[in-house]
N, C-alpha and C positions, 0 to 999 in steps of 0.2 A: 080639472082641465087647466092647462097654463095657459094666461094669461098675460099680455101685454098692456102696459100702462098709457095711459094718454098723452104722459112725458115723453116718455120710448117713444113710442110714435113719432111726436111732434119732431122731435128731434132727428128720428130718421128721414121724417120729410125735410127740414133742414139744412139737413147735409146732402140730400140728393139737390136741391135748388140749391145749393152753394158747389158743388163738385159739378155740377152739370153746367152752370157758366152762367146761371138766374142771377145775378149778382143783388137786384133789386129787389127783387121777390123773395129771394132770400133772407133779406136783407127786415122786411116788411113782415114775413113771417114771421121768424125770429123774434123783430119786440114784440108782435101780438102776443107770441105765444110763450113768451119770458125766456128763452133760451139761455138767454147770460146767468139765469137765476139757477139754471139745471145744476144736479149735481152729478149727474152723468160724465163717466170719465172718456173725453173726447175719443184718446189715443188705441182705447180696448175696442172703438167701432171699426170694423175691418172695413176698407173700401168699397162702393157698391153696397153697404150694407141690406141699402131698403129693397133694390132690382133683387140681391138674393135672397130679401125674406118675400118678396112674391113668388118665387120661385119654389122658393121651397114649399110655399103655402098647395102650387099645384100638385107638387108630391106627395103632401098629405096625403090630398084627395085619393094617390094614388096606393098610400099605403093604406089608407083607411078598409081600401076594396079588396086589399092581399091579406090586415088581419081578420079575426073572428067574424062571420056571420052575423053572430048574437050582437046587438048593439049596445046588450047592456058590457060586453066586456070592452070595448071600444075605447071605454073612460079608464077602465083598467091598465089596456095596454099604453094608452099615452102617459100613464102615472112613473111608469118603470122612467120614462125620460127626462134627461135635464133640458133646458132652454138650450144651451150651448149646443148640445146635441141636434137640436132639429136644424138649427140655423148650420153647423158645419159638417155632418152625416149625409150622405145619401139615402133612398128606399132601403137598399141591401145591410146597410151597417144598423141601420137600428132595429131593423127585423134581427137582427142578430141579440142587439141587445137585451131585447125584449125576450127572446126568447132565453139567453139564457139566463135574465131577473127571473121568469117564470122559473127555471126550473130550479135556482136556488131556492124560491120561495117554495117550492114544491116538497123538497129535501127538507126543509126548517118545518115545514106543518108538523109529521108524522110525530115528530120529535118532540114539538111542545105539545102535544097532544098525550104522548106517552108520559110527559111530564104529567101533566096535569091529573092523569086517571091515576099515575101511583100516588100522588099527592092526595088525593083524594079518596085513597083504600078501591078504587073500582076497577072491576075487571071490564076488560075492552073484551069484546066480543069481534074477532074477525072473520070476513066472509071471502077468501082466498077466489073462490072462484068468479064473482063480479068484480073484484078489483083487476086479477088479471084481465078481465074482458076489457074493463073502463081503461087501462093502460094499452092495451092492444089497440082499441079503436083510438088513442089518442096519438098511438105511434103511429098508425095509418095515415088517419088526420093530418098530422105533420111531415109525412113525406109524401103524401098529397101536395100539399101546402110549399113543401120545397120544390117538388116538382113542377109545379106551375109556375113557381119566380123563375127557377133555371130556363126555363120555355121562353118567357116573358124577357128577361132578359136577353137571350140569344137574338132574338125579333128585335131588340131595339138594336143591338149590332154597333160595332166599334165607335161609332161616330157619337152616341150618348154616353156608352163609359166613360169616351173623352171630355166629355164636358164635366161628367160627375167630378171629375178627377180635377177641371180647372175650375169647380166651383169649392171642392172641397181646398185646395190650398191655396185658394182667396184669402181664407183666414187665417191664415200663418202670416199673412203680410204684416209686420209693422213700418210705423213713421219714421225712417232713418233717413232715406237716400232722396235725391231728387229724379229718382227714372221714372220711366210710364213703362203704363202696362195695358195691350186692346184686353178685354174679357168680354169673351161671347158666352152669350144667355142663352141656350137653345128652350122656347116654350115648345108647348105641344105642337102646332104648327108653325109655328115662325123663330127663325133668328133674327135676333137683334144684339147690333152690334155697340160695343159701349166702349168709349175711347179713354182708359183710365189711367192712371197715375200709377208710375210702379214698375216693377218687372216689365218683359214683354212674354205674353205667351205665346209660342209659336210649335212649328213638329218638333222641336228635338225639346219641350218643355219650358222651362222656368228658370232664366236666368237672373241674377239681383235680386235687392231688398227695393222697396219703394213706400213714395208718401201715400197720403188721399187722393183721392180718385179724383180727375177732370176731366169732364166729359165733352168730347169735343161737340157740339151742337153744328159746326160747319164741316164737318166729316161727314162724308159720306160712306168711305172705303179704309181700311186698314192701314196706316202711315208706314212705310218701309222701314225696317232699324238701318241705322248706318252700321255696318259690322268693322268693327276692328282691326282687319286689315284694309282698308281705307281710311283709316286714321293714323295720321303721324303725331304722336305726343315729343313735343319739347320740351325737355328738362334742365335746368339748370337753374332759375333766378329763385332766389333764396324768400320770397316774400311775394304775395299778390302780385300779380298782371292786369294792371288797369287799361292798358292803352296798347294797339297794336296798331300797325299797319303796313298795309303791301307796295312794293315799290313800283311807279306806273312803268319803270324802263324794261323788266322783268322780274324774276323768280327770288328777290330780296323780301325775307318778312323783317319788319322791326318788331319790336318789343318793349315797353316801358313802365319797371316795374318800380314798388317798395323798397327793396334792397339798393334802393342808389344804382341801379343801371342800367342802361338800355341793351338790346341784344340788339344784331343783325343776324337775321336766321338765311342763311341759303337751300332753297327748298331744290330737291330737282324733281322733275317729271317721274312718275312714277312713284314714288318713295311715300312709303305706308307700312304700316304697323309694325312700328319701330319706336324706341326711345331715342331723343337725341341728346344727348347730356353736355354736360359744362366744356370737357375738354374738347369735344369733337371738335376736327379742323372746318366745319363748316357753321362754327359762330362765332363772330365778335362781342366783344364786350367791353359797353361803354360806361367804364365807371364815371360816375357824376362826383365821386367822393371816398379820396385815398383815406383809410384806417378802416374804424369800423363800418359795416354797410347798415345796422340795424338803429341810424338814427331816424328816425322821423320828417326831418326839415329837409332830407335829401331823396322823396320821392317822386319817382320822375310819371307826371300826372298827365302827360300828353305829349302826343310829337303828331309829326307832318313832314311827308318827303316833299319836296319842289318837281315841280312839272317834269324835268329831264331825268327826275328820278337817280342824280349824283349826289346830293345832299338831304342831309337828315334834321332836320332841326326837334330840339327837345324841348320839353318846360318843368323844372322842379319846384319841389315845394321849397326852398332854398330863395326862389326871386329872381332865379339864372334862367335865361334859356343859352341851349347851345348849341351851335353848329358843328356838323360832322358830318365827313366822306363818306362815300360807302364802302370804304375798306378798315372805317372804324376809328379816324384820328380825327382829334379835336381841331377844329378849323377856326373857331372863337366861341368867345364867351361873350352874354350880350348882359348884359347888368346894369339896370336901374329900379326896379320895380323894388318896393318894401313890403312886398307879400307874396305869398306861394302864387304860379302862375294855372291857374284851371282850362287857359285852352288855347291855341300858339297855330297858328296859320301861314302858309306863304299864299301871295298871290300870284296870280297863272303865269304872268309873267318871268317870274321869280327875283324882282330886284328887292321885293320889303318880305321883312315878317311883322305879321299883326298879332298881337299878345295880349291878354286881357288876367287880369291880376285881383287877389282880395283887398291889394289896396285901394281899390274902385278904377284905377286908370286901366286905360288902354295906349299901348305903343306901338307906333310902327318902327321898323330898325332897316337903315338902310343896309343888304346883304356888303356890299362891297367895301364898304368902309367899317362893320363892323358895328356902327354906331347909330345911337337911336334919331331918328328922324323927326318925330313928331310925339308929344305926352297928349293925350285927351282925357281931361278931367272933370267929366261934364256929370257920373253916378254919385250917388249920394251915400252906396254903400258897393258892397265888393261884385267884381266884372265877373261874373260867370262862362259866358260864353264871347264869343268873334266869328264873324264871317265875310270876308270878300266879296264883293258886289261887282266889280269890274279890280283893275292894275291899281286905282285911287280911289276907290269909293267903297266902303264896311261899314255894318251893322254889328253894335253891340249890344248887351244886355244883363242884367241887375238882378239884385235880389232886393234892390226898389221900385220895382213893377215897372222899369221904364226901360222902352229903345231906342237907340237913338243911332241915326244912319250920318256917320261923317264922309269927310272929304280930305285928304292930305293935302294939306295946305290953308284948311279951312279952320277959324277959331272957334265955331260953332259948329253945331250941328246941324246939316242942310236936312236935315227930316227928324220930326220923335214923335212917338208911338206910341200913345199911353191907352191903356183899357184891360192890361188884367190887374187881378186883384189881389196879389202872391208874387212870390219871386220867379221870374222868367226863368228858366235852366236852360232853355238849349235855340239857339235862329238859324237859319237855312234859306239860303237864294236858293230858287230857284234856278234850273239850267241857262236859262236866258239872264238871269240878275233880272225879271220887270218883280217878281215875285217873294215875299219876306213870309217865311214860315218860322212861328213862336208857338212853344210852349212853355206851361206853367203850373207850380204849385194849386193853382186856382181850380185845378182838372180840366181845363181847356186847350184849344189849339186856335191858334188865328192865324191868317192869310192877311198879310199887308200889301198895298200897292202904293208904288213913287206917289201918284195919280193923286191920292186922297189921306186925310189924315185919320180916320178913324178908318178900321180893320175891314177888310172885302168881304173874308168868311168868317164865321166865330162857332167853333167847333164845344158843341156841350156833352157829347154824351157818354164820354170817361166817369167812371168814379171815384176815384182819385189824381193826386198827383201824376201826372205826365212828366216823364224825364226826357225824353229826346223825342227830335222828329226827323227823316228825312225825306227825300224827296226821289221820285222816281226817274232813271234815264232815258225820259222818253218825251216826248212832244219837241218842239221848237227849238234849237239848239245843238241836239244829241246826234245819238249816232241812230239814235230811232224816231225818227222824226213823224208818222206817222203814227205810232203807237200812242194810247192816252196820258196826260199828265196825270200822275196820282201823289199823293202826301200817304207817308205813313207816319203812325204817333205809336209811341212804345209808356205805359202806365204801369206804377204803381197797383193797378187794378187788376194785375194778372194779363191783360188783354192788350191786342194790338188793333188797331183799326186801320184800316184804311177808304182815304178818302177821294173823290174828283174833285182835285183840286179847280178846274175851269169855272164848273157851275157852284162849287161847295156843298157835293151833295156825297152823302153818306153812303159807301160798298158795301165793306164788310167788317166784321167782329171776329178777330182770331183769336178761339181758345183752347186751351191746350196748356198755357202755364200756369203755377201753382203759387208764384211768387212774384213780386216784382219785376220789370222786362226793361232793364237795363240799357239794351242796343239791338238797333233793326239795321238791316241794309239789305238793298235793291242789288243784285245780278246785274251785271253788266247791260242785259239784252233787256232785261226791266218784266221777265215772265217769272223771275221767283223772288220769295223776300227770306230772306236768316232773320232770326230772330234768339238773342240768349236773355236768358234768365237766372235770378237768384235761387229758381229751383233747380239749377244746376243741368238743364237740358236746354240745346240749342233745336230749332226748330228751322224746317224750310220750307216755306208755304206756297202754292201754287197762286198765284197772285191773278191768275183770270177764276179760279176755282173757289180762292179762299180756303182750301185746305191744306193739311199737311203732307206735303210728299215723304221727307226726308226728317230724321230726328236719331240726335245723339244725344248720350246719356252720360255726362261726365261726373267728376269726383268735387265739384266747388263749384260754387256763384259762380255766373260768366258777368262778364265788364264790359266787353265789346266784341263784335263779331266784325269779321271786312271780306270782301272778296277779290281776291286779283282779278288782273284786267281781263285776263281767258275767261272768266268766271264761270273754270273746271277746279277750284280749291276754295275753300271758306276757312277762313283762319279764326279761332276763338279763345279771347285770356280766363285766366282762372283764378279762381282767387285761390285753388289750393297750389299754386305757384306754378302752375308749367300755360303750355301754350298748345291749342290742338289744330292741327289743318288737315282739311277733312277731302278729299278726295270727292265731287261732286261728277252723277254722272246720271243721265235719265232715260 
């Protein structure tokens, strides 16, 4: 009989508590059970491996009762099969198999048997007319035997061949791409549905290659594909797409990429599943740097349109930021910083921009004169993030674990904020400014208030690094003033969480990515969340459900995802160079 090993095993348990979104248990299993020690090669386990070796275990059962009677041949006929075989075969295919091992084995007897009697000087004696009986009754036997799988199958009826068929080309899946894929289990009486990694199976089959499997555990129902043509792919910038965003006047997307330039994309109504390429008349192009594009010191790492949505302002790695119209002409250049700029703001107003630099400082620049306003030099190492608090008042933040909330005009700092334990990456006021959301290398999220100096909420239950957080458009302030205030945090960990910000109490756990989760943002109306990821698929999450309504399946890492202000489009960059805007609709 074959036989699975304790390792096999373990490891299949493993992988299902790690694809399933267990992150800890998985995690806890693992070293019990020495997984890092395994020599098991990851990449040969198909997705769902362990759902479909229960699966198939029921089948056994099932074929066990189709072969032989006699129990002693039962060991026999599992002997004709390889491992491979049970795990990616249906009932029908390996009754196949079997039978015809049996009848080569059948055809080999006769033969080494007539060997052996000449080799041996003895005459065989045959008895013609019991053999043909014993082959009569055995052809009987077996179209018996056929005749009741063909019965037996017909009774189960279209709806299990379908599944045979999406269980059997589970296992062609390899590790390549970043798409999902739902795979339904059908047991003897129940489905269950399993939200995996990969393909999507749907009626017209099997589309793409896909990773490992992640099982959504906040799904309840089958996530919609976004299809193709509701996608506008932009093409043109010659290198990653770190930074996008939509202009709040109208239908303007920016773009801010590797290649030294920003784009201005004009999107119109309608427009889907189309390429939009370099020359097309509806994009500008903001070179940051005449000659080559493929230096490195001249990537452009962030921008920010201004409240009327007529200017553009940029930040490069270079130490420039730069001002530009929305018809694409350079309006100034603001130059002081001695390091690449990581994250470039206006305030609502629009008379400053606030800039925050590897050189540790942070600038304000007054718009109208072009010229910087204020240096705040209070980090001890390089400024990660900025954010606007009101016209005069921003929070910045380090990869010295410190924030500190200034004042233009003020030579200190009228607030600091100390309590993570890792470099801070990303701060967010809240809609009202009373509220300071921080996260951190440390795997946490905190809630600051003006009010007091150590932190309101203190958010633990990430397992990794957290790279961004925003904040929802809703409570006090917004246009949804009745709706709750919520925080979202995007991790390292695969996962997104979100949070009640009021009380700092804990919602939901979005899973669904396979990789790192780069950039979240809140819908205008504040009922769905985007979310992209390093696994190359952008997610859209029902934010009172905590599930996945909506999910695209692109070609590259995503950087940021945004929504215009209708928020009937989601825009997302790629790092395999183009820009996707996605046609939102429910």
């Amino acid at each position: 009989m074959i036989s699975i090993t304790s390792a096999e095993l373990n490891y299949l348990i493993f992988r299902y508590l790690h694809e399933s979104g267990f992150t800890h248990s998985a995690f806890a299993f693992g070293y019990e059970a020495g997984i890092s020690k395994s020599t098991i090669e990851g990449n040969l386990v198909p997705p769902g491996a362990l759902v479909t070796f229960v699966q198939k275990g029921i089948q056994y059962l099932e074929l066990e009762a189709n072969l032989s009677n006699d129990n002693a041949e039962v060991d026999e006929d599992f002997q004709f099969l390889q491992p491979l075989d049970l795990i990616t075969k249906d009932v029908h295919e390996l009754q196949k198999i079997i039978k015809e091992k049996k009848e080569n084995l059948q055809r080999d007897k006769p033969n080494e048997k007539e060997k052996d009697d000449l080799e041996n000087g003895q005459e065989h004696e045959h008895e013609p007319s019991k053999e043909r009986e014993k082959e009569k009754q055995q052809k009987e036997k077996e179209q018996e035997r056929e005749k009741i799988d063909k019965d037996r199958e017909r009774e189960k009826g279209k709806e299990k061949e379908k599944v045979h068929e999406d269980l059997t080309d589970t296992k062609m899946v390899v590790d390549t791409t970043g798409t999902k894929m739902e795979m339904v289990v059908d047991t003897i009486d129940t489905k269950m549905v399993v939200d995996s990694s990969g393909p999507r199976h749907d009626e017209d089959g099997i589309n793409g290659e896909q990773e490992p499997m992640e099982i959504c555990a906040s799904s309840t129902s089958l996530p919609c594909e976004i299809s193709n043509s509701d996608v506008t792919v932009l093409e043109g910038h010659a290198s990653e797409v770190f930074a996008c965003a939509w202009s709040p006047a109208g239908s303007l997307l920016a773009s801010g990429s590797g290649d030294s330039t920003a784009r201005i994309w004009s999107i119109g109504e309608g427009q889907s599943s189309c390429s939009v390429e370099n020359g097309a008349p509806n994009v500008l192009v903001l070179k940051h740097f005449k000659g080559r594009t493929n230096e490195k010191s001249k990537d452009v790492t962030t921008l920010d349109w201004n409240g009327e949505g007529m200017l553009l302002a940029t930040g490069s790695y270079d130490g420039q930021a730069r001002i530009w119209n929305r018809n694409g002409e350079l309006v100034s250049t603001l130059n002081k910083h001695k390091g690449p700029i990581f994250s470039l703001k206006w305030n609502k107003k629009g008379d400053y921009i606030l800039s925050g630099s590897v050189d540790k400082t942070a600038i304000v620049w007054d718009v109208k004169t072009s010229e910087w306003k204020q240096q705040f030099e209070f980090h001890s190492a390089p400024t990660l993030d900025v954010d606007w608090r009101n016209n005069v008042q921003f929070a910045t933040c380090s990869t010295d674990t410190m924030i500190y909330v200034c004042k233009v005009g003020e030579n200190r700092p009228i607030r600091t904020f100390s309590g993570h334990q890792a470099e801070v990456n990303a701060i967010k006021w809240d809609p009202s400014g009373s509220l300071l959301a921080s996260c951190s290398d440390d795997a946490t999220a905190k809630i600051w208030s003006m009010k007091q100096d150590t932190c309101l909420h203190d958010f633990r239950d990430h397992a990794r690094e957290i790279y961004t957080v925003r904040w929802s458009p809703t409570g006090p302030g917004t246009n949804n003033p009745n709706k709750q205030l919520l925080l979202a945090s995007a991790s390292f960990d695969s996962t997104v969480k979100l949070w009640d910000a009021e009380v700092g109490r804990f919602l939901h756990t979005l899973n669904g990515h396979r990789d790192p989760v780069y950039s979240v943002a809140f819908s205008p109306n504040g009922e769905y969340l985007a979310s992209g990821s390093l696994d190359k698929c952008v997610h859209i999450w029902s934010v009172k459900e905590g599930k996945i309504v909506r999910r695209y399946n692109g070609n590259g890492g995503i950087f940021e995802v945004c929504w215009n202000k209708e928020g009937n489009k989601l825009a997302a960059c790629f790092a395999n160079n183009v820009v996707c805007v996605i046609d939102f609709r429910m």
